[in-house]
VOGU-3710 file (C-alpha; in Angstrom, 3 decimals, decimal comma):
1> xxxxxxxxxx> -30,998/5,806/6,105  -27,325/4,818/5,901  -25,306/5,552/2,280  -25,024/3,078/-0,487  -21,804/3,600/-2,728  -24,539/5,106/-5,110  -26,025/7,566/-2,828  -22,542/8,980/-2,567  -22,416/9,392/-5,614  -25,573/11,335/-6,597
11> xxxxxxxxxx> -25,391/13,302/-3,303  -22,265/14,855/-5,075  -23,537/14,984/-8,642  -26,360/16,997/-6,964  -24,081/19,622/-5,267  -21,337/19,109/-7,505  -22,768/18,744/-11,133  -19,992/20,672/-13,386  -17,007/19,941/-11,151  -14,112/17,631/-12,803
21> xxxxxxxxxx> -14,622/14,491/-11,264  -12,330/11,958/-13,080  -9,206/13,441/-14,864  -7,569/10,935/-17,588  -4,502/11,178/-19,978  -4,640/8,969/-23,358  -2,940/11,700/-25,699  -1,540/15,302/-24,875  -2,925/16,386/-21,900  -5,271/15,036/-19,068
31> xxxxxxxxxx> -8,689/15,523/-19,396  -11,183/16,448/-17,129  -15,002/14,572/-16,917  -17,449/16,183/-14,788  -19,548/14,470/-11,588  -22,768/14,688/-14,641  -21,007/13,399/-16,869  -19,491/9,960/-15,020  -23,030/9,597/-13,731  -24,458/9,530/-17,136
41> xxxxxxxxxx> -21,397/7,251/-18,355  -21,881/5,172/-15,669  -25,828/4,597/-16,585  -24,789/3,673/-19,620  -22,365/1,128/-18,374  -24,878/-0,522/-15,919  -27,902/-0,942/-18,848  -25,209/-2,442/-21,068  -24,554/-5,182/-18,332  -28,529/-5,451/-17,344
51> xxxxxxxxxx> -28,968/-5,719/-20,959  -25,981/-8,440/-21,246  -27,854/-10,996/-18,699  -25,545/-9,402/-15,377  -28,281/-10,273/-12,225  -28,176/-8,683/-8,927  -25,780/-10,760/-6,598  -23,672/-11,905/-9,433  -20,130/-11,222/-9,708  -17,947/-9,562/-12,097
61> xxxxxxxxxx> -14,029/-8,819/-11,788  -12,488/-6,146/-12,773  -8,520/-6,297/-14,171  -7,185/-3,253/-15,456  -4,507/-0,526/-14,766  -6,192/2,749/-13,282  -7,947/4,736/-15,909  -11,565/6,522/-15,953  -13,100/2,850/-17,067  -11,650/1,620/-13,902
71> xxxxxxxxxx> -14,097/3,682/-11,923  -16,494/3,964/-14,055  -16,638/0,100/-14,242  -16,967/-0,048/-10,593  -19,587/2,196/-10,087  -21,420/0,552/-13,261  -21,014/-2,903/-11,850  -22,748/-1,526/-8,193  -25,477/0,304/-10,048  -27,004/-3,610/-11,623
81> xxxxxxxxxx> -26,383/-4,538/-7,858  -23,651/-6,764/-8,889  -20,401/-7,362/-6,992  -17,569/-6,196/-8,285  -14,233/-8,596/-7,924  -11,296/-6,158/-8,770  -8,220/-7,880/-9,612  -4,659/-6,646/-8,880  -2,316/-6,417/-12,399  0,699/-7,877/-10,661
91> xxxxxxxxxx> -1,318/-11,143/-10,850  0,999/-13,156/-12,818  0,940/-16,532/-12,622  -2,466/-18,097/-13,810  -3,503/-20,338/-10,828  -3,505/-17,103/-8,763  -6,119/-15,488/-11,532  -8,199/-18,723/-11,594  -8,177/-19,170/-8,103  -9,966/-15,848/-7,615
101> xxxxxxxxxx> -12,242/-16,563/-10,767  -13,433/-20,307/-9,658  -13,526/-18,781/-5,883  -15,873/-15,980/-6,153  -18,162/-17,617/-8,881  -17,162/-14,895/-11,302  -19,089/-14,799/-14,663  -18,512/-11,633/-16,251  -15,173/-9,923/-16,533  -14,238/-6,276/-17,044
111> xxxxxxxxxx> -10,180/-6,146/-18,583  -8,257/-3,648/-20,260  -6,478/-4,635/-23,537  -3,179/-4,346/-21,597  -4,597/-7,624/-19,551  -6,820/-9,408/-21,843  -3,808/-12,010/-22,346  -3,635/-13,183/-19,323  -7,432/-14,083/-19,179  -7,179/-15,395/-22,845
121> xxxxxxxxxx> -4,599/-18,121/-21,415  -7,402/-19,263/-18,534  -10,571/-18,356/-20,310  -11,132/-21,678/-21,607  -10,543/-23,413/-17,696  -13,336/-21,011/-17,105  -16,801/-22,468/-18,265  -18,579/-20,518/-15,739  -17,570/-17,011/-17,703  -20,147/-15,553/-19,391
131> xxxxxxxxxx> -18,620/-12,797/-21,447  -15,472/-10,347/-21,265  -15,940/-7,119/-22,065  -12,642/-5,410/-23,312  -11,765/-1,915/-22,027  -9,695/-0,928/-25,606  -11,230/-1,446/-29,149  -9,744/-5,085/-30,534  -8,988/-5,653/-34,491  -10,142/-9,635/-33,460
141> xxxxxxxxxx> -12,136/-10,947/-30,623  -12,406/-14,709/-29,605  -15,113/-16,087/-28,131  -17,220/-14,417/-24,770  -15,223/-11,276/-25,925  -17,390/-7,728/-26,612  -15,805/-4,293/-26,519  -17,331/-1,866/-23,935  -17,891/0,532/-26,958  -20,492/-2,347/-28,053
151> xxxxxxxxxx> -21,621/-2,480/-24,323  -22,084/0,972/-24,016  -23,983/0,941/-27,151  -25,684/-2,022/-26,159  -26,678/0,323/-22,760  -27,570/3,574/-24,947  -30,280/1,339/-27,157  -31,685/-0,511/-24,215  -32,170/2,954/-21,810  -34,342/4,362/-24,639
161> xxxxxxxxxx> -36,716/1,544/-24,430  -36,450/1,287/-20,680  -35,487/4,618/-19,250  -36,165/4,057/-15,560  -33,994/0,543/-15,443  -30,533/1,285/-14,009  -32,356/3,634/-11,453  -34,963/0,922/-10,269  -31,986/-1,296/-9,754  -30,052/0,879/-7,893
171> xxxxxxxxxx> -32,850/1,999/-5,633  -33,084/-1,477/-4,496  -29,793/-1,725/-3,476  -29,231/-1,834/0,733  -26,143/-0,370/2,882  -25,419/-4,184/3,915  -25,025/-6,034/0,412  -21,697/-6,549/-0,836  -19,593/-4,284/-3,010  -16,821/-6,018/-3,376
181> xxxxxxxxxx> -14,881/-9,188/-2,937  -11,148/-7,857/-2,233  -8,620/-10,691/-2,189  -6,163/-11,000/0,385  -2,405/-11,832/-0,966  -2,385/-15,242/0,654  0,509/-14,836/2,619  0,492/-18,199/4,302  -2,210/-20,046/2,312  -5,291/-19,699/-0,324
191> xxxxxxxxxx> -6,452/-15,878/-0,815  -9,526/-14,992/1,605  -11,956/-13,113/-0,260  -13,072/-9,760/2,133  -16,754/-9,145/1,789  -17,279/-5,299/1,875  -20,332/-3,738/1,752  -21,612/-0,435/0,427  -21,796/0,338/3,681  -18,308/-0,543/5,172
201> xxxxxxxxxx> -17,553/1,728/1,876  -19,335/4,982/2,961  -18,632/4,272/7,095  -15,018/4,028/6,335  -15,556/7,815/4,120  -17,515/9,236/6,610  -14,675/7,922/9,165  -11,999/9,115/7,322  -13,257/12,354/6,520  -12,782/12,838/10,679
211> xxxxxxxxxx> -9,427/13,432/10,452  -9,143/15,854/7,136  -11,078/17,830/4,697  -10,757/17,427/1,323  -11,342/20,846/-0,492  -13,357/20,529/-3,384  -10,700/22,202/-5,051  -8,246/19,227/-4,540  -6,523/16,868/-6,509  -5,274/13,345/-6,428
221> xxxxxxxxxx> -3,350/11,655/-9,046  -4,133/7,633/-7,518  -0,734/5,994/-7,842  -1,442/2,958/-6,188  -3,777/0,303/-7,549  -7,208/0,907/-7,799  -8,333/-2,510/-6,943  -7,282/-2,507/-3,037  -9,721/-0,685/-0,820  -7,318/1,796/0,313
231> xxxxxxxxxx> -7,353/3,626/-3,094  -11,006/3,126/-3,308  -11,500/5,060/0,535  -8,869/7,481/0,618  -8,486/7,526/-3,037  -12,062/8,069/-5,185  -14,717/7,867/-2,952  -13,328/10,276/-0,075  -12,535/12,518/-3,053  -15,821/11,574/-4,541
241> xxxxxxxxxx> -17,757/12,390/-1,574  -16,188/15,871/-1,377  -16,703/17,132/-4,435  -13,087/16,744/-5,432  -10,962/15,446/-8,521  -8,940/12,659/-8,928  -6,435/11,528/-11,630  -5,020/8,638/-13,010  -1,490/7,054/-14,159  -0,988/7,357/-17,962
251> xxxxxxxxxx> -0,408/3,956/-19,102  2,549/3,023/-21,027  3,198/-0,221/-23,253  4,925/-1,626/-20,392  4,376/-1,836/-16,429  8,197/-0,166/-16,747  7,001/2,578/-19,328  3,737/3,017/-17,186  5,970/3,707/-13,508  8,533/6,343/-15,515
261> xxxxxxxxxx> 5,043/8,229/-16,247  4,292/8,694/-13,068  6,752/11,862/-11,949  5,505/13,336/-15,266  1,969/12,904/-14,674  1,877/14,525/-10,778  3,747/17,223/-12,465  1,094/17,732/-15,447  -1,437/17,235/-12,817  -0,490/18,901/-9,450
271> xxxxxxxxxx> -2,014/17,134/-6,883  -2,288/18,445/-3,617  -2,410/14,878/-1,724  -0,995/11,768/-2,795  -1,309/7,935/-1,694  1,580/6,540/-0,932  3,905/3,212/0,152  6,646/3,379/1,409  8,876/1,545/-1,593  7,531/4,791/-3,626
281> xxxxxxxxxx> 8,776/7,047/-0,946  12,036/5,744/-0,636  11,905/6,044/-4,793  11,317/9,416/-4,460  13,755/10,532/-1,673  16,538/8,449/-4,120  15,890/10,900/-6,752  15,191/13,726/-4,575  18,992/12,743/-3,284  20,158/11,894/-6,317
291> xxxxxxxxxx> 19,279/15,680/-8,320  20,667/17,327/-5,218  24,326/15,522/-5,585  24,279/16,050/-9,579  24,111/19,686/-8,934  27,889/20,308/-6,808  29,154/20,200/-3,673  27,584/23,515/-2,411  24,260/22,766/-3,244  24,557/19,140/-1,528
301> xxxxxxxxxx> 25,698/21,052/1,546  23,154/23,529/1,756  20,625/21,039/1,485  22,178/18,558/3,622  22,724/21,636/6,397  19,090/22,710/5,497  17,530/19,225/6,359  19,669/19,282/9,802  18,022/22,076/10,980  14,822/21,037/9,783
311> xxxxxxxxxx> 14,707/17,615/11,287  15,658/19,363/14,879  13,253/22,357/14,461  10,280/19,960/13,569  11,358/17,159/16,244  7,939/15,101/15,741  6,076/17,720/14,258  3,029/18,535/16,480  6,195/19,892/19,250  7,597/21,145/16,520
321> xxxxxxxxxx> 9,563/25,128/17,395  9,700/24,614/20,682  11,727/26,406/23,060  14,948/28,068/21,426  14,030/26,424/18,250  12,330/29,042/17,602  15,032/31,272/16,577  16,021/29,112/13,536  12,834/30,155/12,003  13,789/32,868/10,203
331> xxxxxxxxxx> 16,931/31,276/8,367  14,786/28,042/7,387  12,206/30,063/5,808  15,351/31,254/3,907  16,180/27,683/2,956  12,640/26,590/1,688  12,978/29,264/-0,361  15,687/28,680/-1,815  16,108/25,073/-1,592  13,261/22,872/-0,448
341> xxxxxxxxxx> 10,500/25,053/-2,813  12,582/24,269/-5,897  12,045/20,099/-4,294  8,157/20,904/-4,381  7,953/21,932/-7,779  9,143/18,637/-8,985  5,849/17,179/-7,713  3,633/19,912/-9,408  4,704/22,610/-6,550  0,845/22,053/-5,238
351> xxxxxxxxxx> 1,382/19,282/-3,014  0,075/19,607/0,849  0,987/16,466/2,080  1,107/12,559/1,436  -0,670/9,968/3,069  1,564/6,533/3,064  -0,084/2,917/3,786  0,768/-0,560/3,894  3,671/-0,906/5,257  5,332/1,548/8,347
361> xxxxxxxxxx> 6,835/4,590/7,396  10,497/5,041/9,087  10,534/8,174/11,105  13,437/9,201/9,201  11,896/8,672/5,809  8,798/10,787/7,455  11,121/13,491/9,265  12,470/13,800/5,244  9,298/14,613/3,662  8,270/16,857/6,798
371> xxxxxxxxxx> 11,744/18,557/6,519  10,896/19,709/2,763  7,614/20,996/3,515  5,312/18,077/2,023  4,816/15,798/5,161  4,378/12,346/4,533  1,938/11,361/6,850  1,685/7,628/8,446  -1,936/5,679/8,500  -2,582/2,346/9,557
381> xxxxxxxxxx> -5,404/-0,048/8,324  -6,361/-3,474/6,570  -8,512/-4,699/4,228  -10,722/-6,570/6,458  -11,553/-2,830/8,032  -12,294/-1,265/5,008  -9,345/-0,461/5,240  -8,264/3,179/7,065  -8,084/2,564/11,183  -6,477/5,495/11,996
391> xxxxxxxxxx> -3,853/7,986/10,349  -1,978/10,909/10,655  -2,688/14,828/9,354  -2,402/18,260/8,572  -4,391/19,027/11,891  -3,320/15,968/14,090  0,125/14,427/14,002  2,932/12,615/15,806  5,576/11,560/13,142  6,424/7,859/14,120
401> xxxxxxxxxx> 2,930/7,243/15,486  0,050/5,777/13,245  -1,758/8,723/13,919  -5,318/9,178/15,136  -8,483/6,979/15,479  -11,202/7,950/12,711  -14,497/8,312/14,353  -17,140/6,865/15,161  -14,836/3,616/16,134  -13,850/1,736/19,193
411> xxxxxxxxxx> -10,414/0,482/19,518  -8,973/-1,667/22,089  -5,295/-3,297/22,785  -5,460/-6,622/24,410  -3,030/-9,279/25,853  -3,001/-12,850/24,287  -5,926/-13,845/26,598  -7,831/-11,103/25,299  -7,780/-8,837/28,495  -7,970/-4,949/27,436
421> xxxxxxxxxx> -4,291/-3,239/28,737  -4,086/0,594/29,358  -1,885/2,988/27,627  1,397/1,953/26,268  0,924/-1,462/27,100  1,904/-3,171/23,464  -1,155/-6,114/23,054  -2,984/-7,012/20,159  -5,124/-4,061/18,150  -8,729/-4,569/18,169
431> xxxxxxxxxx> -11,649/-2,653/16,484  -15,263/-2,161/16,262  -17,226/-0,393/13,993  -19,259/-0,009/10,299  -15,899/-0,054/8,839  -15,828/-3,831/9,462  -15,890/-6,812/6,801  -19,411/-8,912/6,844  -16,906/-11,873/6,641  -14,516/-13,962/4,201
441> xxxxxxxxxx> -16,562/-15,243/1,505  -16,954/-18,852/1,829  -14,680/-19,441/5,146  -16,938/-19,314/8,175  -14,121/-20,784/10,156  -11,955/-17,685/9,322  -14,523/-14,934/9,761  -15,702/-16,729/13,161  -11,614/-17,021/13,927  -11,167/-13,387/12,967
451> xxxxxxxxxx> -14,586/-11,267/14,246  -15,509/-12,209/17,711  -18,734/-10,368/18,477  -18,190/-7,573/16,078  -14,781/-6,787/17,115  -11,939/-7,102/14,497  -8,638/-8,801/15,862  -6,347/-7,558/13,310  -3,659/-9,423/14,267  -1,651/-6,346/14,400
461> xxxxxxxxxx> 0,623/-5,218/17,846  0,200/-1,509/18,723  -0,262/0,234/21,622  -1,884/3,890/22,518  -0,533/6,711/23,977  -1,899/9,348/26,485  -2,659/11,591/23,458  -4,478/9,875/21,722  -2,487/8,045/19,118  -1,786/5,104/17,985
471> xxxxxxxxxx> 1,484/3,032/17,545  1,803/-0,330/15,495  4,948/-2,264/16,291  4,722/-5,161/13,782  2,428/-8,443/13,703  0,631/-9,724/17,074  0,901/-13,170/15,592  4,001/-13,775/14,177  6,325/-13,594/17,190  9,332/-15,210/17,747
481> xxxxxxxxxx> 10,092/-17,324/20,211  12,970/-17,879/22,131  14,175/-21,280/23,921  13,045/-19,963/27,312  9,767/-19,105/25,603  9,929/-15,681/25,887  7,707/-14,165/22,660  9,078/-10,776/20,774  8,379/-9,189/17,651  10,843/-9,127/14,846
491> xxxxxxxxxx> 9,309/-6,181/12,571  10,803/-3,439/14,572  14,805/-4,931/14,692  13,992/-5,827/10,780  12,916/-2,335/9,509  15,908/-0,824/11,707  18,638/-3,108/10,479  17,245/-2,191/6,799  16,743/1,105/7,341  19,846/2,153/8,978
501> xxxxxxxxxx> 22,514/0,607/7,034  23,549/1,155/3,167  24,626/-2,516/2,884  21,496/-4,566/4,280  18,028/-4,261/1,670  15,618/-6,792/2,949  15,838/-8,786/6,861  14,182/-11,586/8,065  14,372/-12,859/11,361  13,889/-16,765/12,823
511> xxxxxxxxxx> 13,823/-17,795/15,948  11,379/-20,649/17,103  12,371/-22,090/20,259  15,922/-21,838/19,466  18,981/-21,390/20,885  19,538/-17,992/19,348  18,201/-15,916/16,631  19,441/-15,802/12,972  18,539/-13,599/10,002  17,997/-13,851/6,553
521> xxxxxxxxxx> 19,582/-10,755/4,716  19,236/-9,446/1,375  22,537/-7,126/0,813  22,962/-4,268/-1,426  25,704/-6,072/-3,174  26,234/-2,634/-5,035  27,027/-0,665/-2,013  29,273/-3,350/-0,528  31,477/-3,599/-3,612  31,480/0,435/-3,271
531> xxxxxxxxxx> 32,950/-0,028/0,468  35,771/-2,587/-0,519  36,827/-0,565/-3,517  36,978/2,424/-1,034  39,212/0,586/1,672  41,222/-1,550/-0,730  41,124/-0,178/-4,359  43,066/-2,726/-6,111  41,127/-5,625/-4,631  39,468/-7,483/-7,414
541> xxxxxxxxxx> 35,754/-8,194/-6,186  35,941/-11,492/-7,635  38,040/-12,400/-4,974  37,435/-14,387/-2,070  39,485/-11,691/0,077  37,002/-9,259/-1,102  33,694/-11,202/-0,582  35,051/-11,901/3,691  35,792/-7,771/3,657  32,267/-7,339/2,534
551> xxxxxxxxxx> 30,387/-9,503/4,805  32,869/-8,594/8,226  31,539/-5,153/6,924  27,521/-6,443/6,967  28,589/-8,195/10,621  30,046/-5,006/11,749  26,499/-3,199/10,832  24,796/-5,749/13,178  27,007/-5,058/15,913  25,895/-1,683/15,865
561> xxxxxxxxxx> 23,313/-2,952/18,219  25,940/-4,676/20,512  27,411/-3,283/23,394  29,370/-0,323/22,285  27,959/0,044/19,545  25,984/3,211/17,705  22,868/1,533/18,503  23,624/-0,093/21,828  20,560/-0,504/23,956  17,390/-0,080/20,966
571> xxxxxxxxxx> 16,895/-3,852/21,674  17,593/-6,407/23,690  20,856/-8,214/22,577  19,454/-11,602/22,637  17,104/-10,673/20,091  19,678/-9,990/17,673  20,806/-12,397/15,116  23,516/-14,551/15,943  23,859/-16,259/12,992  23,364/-14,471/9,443
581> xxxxxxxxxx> 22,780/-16,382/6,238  23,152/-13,775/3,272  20,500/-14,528/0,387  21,647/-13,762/-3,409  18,605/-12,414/-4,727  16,196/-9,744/-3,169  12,665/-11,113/-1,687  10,056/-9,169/-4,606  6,481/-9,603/-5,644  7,639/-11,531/-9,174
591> xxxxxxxxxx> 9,717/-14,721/-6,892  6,221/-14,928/-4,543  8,025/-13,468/-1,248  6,378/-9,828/-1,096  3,058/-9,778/-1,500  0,915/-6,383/-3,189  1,448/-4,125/-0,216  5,184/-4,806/-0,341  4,889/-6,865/3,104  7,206/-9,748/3,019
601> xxxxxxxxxx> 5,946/-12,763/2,567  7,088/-14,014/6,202  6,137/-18,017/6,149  6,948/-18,010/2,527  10,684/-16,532/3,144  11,250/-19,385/5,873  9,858/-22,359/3,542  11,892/-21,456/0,415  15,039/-21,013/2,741  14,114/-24,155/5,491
611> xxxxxxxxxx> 18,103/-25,532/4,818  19,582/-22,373/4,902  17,995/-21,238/8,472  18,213/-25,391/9,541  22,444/-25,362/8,759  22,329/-21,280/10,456  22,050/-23,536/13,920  25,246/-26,266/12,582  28,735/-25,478/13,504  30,744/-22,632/12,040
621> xxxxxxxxxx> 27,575/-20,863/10,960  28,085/-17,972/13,324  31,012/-17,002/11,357  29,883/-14,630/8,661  31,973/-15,318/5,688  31,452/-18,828/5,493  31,131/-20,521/2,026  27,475/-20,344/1,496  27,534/-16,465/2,341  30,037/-16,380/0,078
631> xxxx> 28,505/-17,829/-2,879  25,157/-15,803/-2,298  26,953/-12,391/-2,989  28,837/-13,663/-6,156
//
């Protein structure tokens, strides 16, 4: 018989009774609850609900920040044989919340006192809401509100008159009925709600747990939000299932106060493997960078020299000491001593290595991490597969690659007509396997459109090499295409301009049957007013003479690609942007062009900005520091 969520879980309160399962921080210190203990909390929880009216099948969302209750709430919800709907915090605006709500028939809702407003403001647009139960004790509650200490009364009262409840209902439960509803970001149109099933859930574990062990030792502190499905795999149930701990973010007053706790907390907690993105990695490598500089000239050049001969020592890691390398052994154990160790013990001095998702990982950002002895290790995945596809680690790794296929899973790279191509032919990535949605809730056409005989077409480009590993290149689907109709992918020519240049933050690129290619560019308006105070010091930036010696400079990067330049050859020059239209403000989650996973918001990038990438093909727009460029860096 195949796993439920819930068989995980008392498979490891059997073997795993007294170990901390759930570590928490509300006062002084974290605290640790045991695998016994969340099971009994979570019984609790679940006769509470039965007790409130919650029916198997029905759904009930969760909104909160990560915290014990966040789990707990989960598990509680699956244990009544309810769906759980978990809710992402950065949900602002309203119509996103009560699109989700309306969508996936939602009567019950879970929320922490920190989000409770923003289902206040809707609650009454929400007839079909039965009740809200609130995560923090309230002085007032309006109506439909109860606090979970009342539920979990509520549960205590009704398991002494009917002991056997929560277990009967669980023991009903199958591997195939739904867990959760996870919303997509709606990148081009309404969110699709992602039908996962306890048993996509415990595949995906299994699967995952095929390319590392998890001691039951370990410790994560989850970073990320809980209500995406790659903190639930590789987060708490991969950790659950191994008999391992996991932590949460102390929450502050504010989403501000609640990200400045988070170096604090990993060095309270010392994890030994952290989720990651790769906007938190660059955070970290800033401040990494950052203490280093603050502490003189001779440390900056130790480390800078020590990194040097890490990066060539390591190469891609799994060649890594080859040949003469060898010999610089000896003086780079000297360094991590001396330099690199002192790095480690900022994040708790236990740390083994990350795991980053969502977006790709730059090899340099991942040579940086490897250099300093806590690799950062590239996966790849998507909701719709539960999510983890394949990923880099400890045993198995190519830095730059997506790493290895989890197993059992079949994987396939096809051409546009759906014909499978050999190794290192780039094509569209395809999978099969448990790991796979049931479908979008409510949108046959899309879940026909999307799994075509049980293989998922993730709309993803990749290719695999002779080794084994995978490589994802950007998005299958959103190529450009040139006037002579030839179709390329932007991603990789967007992360390098980005990554490789001070003065360029965010790139998009346009090109749809056109006679050239432009680019949207966010600059780093800080590091170009740096770069004219450098060259002319007495140049107010205010000036117009300034603002054309600050975007020559951003053309100049761009050249870099041209003939002659650093960069000359990476891509082909027709590719490149001929045309650049600088934007003043930086694409982010809170202006609705990055979604969750810090993916820009492609489609929504080109709508906001139709007239700017519509006058990028009028006369005089291939000249940089025209007046609209201008303006934007102001």
């Amino acid at each position: 018989m195949k796993p439920t969520i819930i068989d995980l879980l008392n498979q490891s309160v059997e073997k795993y009774a007294d170990n901390p399962f759930l570590w928490e921080k509300t006062n002084a210190e974290f605290q640790a609850t045991t695998y016994s203990e969340v099971k009994h909390q979570t019984h609790l929880l679940a006769a509470g609900l039965i007790e409130l009216g919650v029916e198997v099948g029905d759904k009930v969302a969760l909104l909160s920040e990560g915290r014990n209750a966040w789990i707990i709430g989960e598990l509680g919800i699956l244990h009544t044989g309810a769906v759980n709907v978990p809710l992402s915090i950065k949900l602002e605006e309203s119509n996103d919340l009560i699109f989700r709500l309306i969508h996936s028939e939602t009567q019950y809702v879970l929320v922490s006192a920190g989000q409770l407003k923003k289902i206040r403001l809707i609650v009454g647009a929400l007839p079909q809401i039965k009740k809200v139960i609130v995560f923090d004790d309230q002085l007032e509650y309006e109506d439909k509100e109860i606090s979970l200490t009342e539920l979990i009364a509520t549960g205590k009262k009704h398991l002494l008159s009917h002991p056997t409840i929560v277990e009967e209902r669980s023991k009903a439960i199958q591997p195939d009925d739904i867990a959760n509803i996870s919303y997509t970001s709606g990148t081009t149109a309404d969110p699709k709600g992602i039908l996962l099933s306890h048993r996509n859930y415990t595949a995906n574990v299994e699967q995952a747990l095929t390319l590392m062990t998890i001691p039951t030792t370990y410790r994560t502190l989850l970073i990320l939000p809980l209500d995406h499905c790659f903190a639930h795999v590789a987060g708490f149930y991969s950790f659950m299932a191994s008999g391992a701990s996991v932590g949460t973010v102390q929450s502050g007053k504010t989403g501000m106060e609640t990200l400045k706790n988070i170096p604090l907390n990993i060095k309270e907690l010392k994890p030994n493997l952290l989720l990651s993105v790769p906007a938190l990695a660059k955070s970290f490598k800033k401040n990494i960078e950052s203490s280093i500089r603050s502490q003189g000239a001779v440390v900056n050049w130790l480390f800078n020299t020590a990194l040097k001969m890490s990066y060539s020592y390591n190469k891609e890691g799994f060649n890594k000491g080859e040949g003469f390398q060898i010999l610089k052994k000896p003086l780079l154990a000297l360094f991590d001593k001396i330099i690199f160790a002192k790095i480690r013990e900022g994040f708790g001095g236990q740390l083994d290595f990350f795991i980053g998702g969502g977006a790709l990982l730059d090899i340099d950002l991942q040579r940086f991490y490897y250099a300093i002895g806590i690799p950062m290790f590239q996966g790849y995945g998507l909701s719709e597969a539960t999510p983890i596809i394949s990923s880099n680690g400890l045993a198995n790794h190519k830095l730059g690659s997506s790493g290895y296929l989890v197993k059992p899973m079949e994987l396939k790279i096809c051409d546009l007509d759906g014909k499978e191509l050999p190794n290192y032919e780039k094509g569209e990535i395809v999978i099969k396997g448990e790991n796979v949605m049931l479908g979008y809730y409510k949108n046959d056409k899309a879940t026909a459109e999307t799994v075509v005989d049980g293989w998922l077409h993730t709309g993803d480009m990749g290719y695999m090499d002779n080794d084994g590993f995978l490589y994802v290149v950007g998005r299958f689907k959103s190529l450009l295409i040139s006037s002579d109709g030839e179709k390329y992918s932007p991603e990789g020519i967007e992360e390098s301009l980005s990554d490789n240049s001070h003065f360029i933050d965010q790139v998009v690129l346009y090109n749809n049957q056109n006679p050239y290619t432009t680019a949207l560019i966010v600059a780093n308006k800080e590091a170009l007013k740096r770069y004219v105070h450098r060259k002319k010091p007495h140049l107010a930036w205010e000036t117009r003479e300034a603002k054309q010696l600050a975007l020559n400079k951003l053309q100049r990067e761009i050249n870099e690609y041209r003939k002659g330049g650093k960069y000359e050859g990476m891509f082909p020059e027709r590719w490149l942007p001929a045309a650049v239209a600088v934007i003043g403000e930086p694409f982010t989650e809170q202006n609705g062009l990055v979604n969750s996973t810090m993916k820009i918001m492609r489609a929504k990038v080109e709508e906001r900005y139709a007239n700017r990438i519509e006058n990028l093909y009028s006369g005089g727009a291939k000249n940089i520091d025209n007046d609209e460029n201008i303006h934007a860096i102001s």
